[in-house]
C-alpha positions in Angstrom: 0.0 0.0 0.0 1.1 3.6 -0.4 0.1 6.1 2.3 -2.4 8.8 1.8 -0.5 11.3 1.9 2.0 10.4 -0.8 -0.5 9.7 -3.2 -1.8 13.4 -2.9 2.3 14.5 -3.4 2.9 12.1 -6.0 6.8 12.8 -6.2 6.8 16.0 -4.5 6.2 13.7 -1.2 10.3 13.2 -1.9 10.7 17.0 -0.8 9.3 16.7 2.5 11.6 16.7 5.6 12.8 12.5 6.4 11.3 13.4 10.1 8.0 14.4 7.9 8.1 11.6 5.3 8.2 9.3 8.2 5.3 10.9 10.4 3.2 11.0 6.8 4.5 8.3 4.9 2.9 5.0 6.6 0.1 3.1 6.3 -2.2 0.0 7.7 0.5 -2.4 7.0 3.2 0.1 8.5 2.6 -2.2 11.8 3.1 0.8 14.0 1.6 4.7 14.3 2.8 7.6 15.4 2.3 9.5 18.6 3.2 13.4 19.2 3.4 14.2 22.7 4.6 17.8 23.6 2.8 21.4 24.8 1.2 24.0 22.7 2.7 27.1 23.5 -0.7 28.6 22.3 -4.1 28.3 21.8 -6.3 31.0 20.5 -9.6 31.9 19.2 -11.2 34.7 18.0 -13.0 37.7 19.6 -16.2 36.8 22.1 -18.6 36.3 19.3 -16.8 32.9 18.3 -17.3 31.4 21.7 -20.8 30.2 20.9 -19.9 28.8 17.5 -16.7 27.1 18.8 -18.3 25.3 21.8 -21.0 24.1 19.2 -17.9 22.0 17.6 -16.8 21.0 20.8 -20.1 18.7 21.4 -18.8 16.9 18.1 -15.5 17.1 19.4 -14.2 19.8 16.1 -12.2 22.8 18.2 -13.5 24.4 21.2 -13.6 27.6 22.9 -10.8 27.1 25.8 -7.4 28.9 25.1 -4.4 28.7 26.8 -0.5 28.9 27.1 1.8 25.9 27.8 -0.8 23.1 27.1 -0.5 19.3 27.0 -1.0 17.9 23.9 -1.0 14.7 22.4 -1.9 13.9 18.7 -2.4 10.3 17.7 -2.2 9.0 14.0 -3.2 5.9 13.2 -3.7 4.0 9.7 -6.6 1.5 9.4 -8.8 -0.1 6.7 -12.3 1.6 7.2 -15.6 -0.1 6.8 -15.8 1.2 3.4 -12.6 -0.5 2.4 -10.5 3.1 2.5 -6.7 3.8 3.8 -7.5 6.4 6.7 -5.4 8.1 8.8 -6.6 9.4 12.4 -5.9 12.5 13.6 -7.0 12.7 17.5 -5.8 15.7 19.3 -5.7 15.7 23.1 -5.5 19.5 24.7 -5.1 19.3 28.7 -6.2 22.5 29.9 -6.4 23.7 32.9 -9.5 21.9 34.5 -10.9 20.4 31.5 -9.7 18.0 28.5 -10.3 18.3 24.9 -10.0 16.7 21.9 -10.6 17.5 18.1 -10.6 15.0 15.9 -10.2 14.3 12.3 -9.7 10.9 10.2 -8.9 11.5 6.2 -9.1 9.0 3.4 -7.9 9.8 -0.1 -11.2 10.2 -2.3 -10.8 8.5 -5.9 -14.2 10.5 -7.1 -12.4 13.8 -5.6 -8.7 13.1 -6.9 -7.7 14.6 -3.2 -7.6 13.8 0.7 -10.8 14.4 2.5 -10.9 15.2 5.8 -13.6 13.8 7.9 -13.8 15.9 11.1 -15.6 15.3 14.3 -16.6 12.3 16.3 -19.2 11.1 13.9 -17.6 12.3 10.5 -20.0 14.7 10.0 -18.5 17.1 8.5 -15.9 16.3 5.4 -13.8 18.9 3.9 -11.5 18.9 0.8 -7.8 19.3 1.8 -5.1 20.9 -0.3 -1.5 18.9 0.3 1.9 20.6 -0.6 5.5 20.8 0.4 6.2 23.9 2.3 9.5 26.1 1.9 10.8 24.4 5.1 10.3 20.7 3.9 7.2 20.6 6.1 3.6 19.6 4.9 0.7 22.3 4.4 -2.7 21.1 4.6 -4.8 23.6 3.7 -8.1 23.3 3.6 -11.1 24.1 0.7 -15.0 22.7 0.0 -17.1 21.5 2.9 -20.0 19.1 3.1 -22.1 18.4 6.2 -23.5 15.0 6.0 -26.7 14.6 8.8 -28.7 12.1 8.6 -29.4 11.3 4.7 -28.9 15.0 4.1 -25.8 16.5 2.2 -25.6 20.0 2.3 -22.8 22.1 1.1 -20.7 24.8 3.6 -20.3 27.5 1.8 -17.1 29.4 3.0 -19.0 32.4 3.4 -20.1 30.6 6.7 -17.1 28.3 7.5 -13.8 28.6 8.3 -10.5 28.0 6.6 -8.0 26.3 7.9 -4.3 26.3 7.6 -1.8 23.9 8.7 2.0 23.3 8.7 3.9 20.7 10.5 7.8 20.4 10.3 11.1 19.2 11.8 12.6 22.1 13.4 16.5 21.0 13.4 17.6 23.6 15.8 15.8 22.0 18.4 15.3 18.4 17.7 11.6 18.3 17.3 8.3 18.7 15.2 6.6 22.0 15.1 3.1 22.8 14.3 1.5 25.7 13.8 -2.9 25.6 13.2 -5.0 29.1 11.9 -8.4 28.8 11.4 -9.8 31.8 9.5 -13.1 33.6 8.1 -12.9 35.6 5.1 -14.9 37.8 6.1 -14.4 37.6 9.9 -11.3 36.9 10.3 -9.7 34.5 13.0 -11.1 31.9 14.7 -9.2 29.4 16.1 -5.7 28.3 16.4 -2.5 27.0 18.3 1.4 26.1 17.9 3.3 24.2 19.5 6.3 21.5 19.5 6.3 17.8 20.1 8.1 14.6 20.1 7.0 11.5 18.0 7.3 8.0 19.2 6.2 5.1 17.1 3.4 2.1 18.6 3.7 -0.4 17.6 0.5 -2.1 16.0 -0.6 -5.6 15.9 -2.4 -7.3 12.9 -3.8 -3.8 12.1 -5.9 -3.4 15.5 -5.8 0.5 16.1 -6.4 1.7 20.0 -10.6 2.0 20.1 -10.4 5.1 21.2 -9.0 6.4 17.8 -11.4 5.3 15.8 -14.6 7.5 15.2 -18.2 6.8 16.5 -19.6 6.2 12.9 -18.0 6.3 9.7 -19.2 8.3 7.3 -19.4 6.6 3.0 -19.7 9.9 1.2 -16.9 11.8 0.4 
């Protein structure tokens, strides 16, 4: 199998960073994930009017209204066969703050009908949105993020970005320091920022028996359409 992620690159997954290629490069017969463990130096939202709409997502576990400084964090990626017969990769983020845990969660599959990763976020995969892949300028990987679908129910209706938010990521190997970096901005076009953090961690490598992924990484239902 080829992972995900260097399907989207095609050869351009050669450019990345080694510490990258090997954080993005597995898949379900890898026999092992990867696990970040470090602290978010920050976590931020936008201005008081973004409180309601980000504690909203938290109920489906997609961001959350808490920010902080020098956070916990764990992110957990996994690669599994899902019920539909797709490579996914989990992304389960784990924020201790102060009082209260949080996750936001994410799995992506690469969609054949959509010639691109799609990124299924939330607990129930309720939300799926078309993800841009390139090499940044520091070897790192940009996932940015474009069309959105909310899938309730039978119903598929379509985000439009007046109403959602874009999202840009970058992780990387920061040599100067020995570890991963990431950096998350979630923005309006019209409103401008509404959630983000950065942050450094370590990556350590579980291993993974005859494809059996942790339970708790795995969402509550698994969304077909893409």
């Amino acid at each position: 199998m080829t992972s995900i992620f260097a399907r989207a690159l095609g050869a351009d997954f050669e450019r990345l960073h080694p510490c990258i290629q090997a954080r993005f490069g597995f898949d379900s017969s890898a026999g092992h994930g990867s696990v970040g463990r470090g602290h978010m130096e920050e976590i931020w939202r936008g201005g008081p009017w973004t409180a309601p709409f980000l504690a909203l997502g938290a109920r489906r576990t997609i961001m959350f209204p808490d920010t902080g400084r020098d956070v916990p964090f764990t992110i957990e990626n996994h690669a599994f066969v899902d019920d539909f017969g797709r490579e996914t990769i989990s992304m389960i983020r784990t924020f201790d703050l102060p009082g209260r845990r949080r996750r936001f969660d994410a799995w992506m599959v690469f969609s054949e009908q959509r010639g691109r990763i799609v990124d299924y976020l939330g607990s129930r995969e309720e939300l799926a949105v078309d993800l841009d892949v390139s090499v940044a300028p520091n070897g790192g990987i940009r996932l940015v993020s474009g069309g959105q679908r909310l899938y309730l129910g039978p119903l598929g209706i379509a985000v439009p970005l007046a109403v959602s938010g874009v999202a840009d990521v970058v992780e990387w190997f920061d040599e100067a320091i020995g570890r991963y970096r990431i950096t998350v901005d979630v923005r309006n076009r019209r409103f401008g920022r509404l959630f983000g953090y950065r942050g450094t961690f370590d990556a350590a490598w579980p291993v993974v028996t005859d494809g059996r992924v942790p339970s708790h990484v795995l969402p509550i239902r698994q969304e077909r359409r893409d």
